[in-house]
N, C-alpha and C positions, 0 to 999 in steps of 0.2 A: 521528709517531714517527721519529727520526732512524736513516738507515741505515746514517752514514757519518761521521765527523768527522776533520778536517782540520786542521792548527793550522800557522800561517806567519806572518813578518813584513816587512815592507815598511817602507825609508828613504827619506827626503826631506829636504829641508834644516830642517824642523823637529823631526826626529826621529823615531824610531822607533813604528810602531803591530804591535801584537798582530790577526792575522787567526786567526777560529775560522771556519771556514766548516763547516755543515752542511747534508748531504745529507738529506732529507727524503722524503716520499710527493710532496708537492704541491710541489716544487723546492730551489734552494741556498738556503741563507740564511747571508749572510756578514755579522760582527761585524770593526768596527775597532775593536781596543781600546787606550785608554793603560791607565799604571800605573791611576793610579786606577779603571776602572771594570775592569779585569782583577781589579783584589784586590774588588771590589763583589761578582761575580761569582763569584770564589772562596766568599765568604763566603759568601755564599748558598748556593751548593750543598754549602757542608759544612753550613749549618742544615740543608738539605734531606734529607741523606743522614744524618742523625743521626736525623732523623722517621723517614725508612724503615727503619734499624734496629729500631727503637724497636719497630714496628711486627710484627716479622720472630717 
């Protein structure tokens, strides 16, 4: 279950990545994201969060 989220970016000469890092029970767990798997990820959790409506 996450405790904590984090969200940062970081440059390099190939460009920009998306950092989601989350604080957890059992430690961090950090995500580099490009475009593409940031809108992946979007998507998903808006199916997700439509289910848990749904749900409610």
């Amino acid at each position: 279950m996450p405790t904590e989220i984090h969200v940062s970016t970081v440059e390099d000469e190939k460009g920009v990545l998306g950092i989601l890092s989350i604080q957890t029970t059992e430690g961090i767990l950090d995500l580099a994201l490009d475009l593409a798997s940031a809108d992946a990820i979007a998507n998903a959790v808006k199916e997700i969060r439509s289910k848990l409506a749904a749900e409610r």
